[in-house]
C-alpha positions in Angstrom: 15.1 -36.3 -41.6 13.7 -34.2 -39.0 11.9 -31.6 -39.6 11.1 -28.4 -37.5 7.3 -29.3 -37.2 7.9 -32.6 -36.4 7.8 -32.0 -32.8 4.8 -29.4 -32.7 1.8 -30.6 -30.6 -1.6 -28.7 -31.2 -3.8 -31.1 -29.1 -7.2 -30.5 -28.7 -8.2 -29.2 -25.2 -11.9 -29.8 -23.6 -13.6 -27.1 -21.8 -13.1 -28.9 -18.6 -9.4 -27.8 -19.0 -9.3 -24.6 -20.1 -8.4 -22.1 -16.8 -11.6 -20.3 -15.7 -11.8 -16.5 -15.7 -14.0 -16.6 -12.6 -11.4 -17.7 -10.7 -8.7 -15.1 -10.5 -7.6 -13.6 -7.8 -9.0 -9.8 -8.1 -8.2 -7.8 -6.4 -10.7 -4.6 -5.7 -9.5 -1.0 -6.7 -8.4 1.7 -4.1 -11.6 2.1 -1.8 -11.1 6.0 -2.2 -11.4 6.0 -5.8 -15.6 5.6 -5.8 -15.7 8.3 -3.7 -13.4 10.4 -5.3 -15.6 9.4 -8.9 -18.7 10.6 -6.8 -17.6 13.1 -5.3 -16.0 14.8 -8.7 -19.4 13.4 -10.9 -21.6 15.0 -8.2 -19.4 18.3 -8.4 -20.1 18.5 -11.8 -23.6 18.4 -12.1 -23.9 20.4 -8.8 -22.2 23.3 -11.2 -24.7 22.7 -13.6 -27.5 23.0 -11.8 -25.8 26.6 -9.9 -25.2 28.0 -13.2 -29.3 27.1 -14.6 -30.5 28.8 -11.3 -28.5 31.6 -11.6 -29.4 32.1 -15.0 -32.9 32.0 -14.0 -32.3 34.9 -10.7 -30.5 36.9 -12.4 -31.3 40.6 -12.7 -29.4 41.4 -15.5 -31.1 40.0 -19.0 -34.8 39.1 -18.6 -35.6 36.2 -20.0 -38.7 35.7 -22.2 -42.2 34.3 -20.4 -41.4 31.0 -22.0 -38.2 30.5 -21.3 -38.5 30.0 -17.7 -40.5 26.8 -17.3 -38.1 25.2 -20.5 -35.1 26.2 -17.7 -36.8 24.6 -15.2 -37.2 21.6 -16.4 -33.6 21.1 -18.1 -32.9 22.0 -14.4 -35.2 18.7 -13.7 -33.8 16.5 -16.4 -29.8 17.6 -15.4 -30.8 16.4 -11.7 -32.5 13.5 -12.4 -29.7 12.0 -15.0 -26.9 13.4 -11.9 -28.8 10.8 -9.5 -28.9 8.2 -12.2 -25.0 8.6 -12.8 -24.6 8.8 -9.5 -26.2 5.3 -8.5 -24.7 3.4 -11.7 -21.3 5.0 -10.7 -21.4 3.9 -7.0 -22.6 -0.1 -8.0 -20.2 -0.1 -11.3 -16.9 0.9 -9.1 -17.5 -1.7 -6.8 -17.3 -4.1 -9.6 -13.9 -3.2 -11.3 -11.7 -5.0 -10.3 -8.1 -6.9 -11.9 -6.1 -9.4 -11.6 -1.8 -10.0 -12.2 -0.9 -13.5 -12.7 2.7 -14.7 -13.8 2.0 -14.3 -17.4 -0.7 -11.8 -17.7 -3.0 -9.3 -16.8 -6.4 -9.1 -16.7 -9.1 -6.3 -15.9 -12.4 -6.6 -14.8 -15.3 -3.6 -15.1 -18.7 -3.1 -15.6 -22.2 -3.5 -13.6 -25.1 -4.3 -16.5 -22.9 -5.9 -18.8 -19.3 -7.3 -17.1 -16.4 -7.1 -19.2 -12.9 -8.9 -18.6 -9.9 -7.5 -20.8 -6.9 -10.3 -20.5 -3.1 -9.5 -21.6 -0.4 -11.7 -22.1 2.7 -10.0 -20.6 4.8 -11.0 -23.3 2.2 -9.2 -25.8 2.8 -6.1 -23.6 4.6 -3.1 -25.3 5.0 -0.8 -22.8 2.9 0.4 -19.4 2.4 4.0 -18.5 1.6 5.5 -15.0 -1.2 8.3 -15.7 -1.8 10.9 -12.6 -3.9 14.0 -13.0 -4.0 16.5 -10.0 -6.9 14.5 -8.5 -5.1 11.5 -8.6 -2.1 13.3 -7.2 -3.5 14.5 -4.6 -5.3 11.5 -3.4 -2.6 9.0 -4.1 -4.1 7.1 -7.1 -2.7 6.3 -10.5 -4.0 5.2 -13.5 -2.0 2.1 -15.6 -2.6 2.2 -19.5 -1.7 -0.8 -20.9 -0.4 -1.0 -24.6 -0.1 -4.0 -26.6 2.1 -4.7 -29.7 0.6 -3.5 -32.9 -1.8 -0.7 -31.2 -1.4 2.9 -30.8 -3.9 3.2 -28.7 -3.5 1.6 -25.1 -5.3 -1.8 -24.5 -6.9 -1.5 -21.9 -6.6 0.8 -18.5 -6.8 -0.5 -14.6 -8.1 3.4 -13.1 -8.1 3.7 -9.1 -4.6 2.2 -8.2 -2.9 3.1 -5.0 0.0 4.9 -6.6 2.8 2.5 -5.1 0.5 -0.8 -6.6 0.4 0.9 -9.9 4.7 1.6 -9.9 5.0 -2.2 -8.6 2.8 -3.7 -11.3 3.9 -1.7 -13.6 7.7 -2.6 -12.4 6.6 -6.1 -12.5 5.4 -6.1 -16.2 8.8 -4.8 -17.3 11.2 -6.7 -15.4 9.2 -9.7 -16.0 9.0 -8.9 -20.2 12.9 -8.2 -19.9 13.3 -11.8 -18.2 11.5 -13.7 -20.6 13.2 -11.8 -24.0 16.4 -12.1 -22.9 
C-alpha cells in the first residue's frame, strides 16, 4: 500500500549547496532618489534652523537673558545631527539595493548593519504602488510588499523608477496567477 509520504524526500543539504545571498543580481535604486532623500532631509532641518533664528531676531516677544544661549545651542545641536543624517543618508542609499529572481524577491538596505528581506512570490499576497507628490513628480514609486498572514506590508523597495515598480509589480502577479492556476 502506498502511502502519500511515501515519496517525500527531506534530504539533508550542506552549506556548500545552499544558494548564496551575496550573489544576486541587485540591482541599485533610481540614482535620483538619494538626492531627492537629501535634498528633502536637508529642507527640513534647513526649516528648523530658519524658524530658531527667527525666534531669536524677532522684535515682537523678548525673550528672557537665558534663553538666548539655550536657543543657540539647540540651534548647534539641530545642525550638527542635520550633517550627521545627512552623511548616513548619502552612504546608506547607496547601499539599498534588490533583487527579482523567478521565485522571489529580495531587498537589500542598510550601511552599519546590512539587512536582506527575501520573499517567496508564491507567499506574496498582494503588491501596492505607493507615490506621494514627491515621488510623482520625480517619477519614483514606492513597492510595499505584503505577505500572507500580515497586515502590515513585508517589506518595501523605496526609489523605483515608476515604470520598474508597475513591471515588477506586474511580474509578481502574473507570475502568482501562473503558478495557482
Amino acid at each position: 500500500m502506498d502511502l502519500p509520504h511515501d515519496n517525500f524526500s527531506n534530504q539533508a543539504l550542506s552549506a556548500e549547496q545552499l544558494p548564496k545571498i551575496n550573489q544576486l543580481n541587485q540591482q541599485p535604486l533610481a540614482p535620483i532618489y538619494p538626492k531627492v532623500r537629501l535634498a528633502l532631509t536637508a529642507s527640513i532641518f534647513s526649516i528648523l534652523l530658519i524658524i530658531g533664528v527667527l525666534i531669536l531676531n524677532q522684535p515682537i516677544i523678548p525673550l528672557p537673558d537665558n534663553a538666548t544661549p539655550i536657543i543657540h545651542n539647540i540651534l548647534l545641536m539641530i545642525a550638527i545631527l542635520a550633517v550627521v543624517i545627512l552623511i548616513y543618508i548619502y552612504f546608506a542609499d547607496q547601499k539599498k539595493s534588490y533583487a527579482l529572481r523567478e521565485l522571489d524577491l529580495h531587498f537589500t538596505s542598510g550601511l552599519v548593519f546590512r539587512k536582506t528581506v527575501s520573499q517567496p512570490i508564491l507567499r506574496i499576497q498582494h503588491v501596492e504602488l505607493k507615490r506621494g507628490p514627491i515621488d510623482r513628480k520625480v517619477g519614483l514609486a514606492k513597492l510595499q510588499v505584503f505577505s500572507a498572514g500580515g497586515a502590515l506590508h513585508t517589506f518595501e523597495i523605496p526609489g523605483l523608477p515608476v515604470e520598474d515598480a508597475e513591471s515588477i509589480r506586474q511580474f509578481i502577479i502574473s507570475h502568482k496567477d501562473a503558478n495557482n492556476g
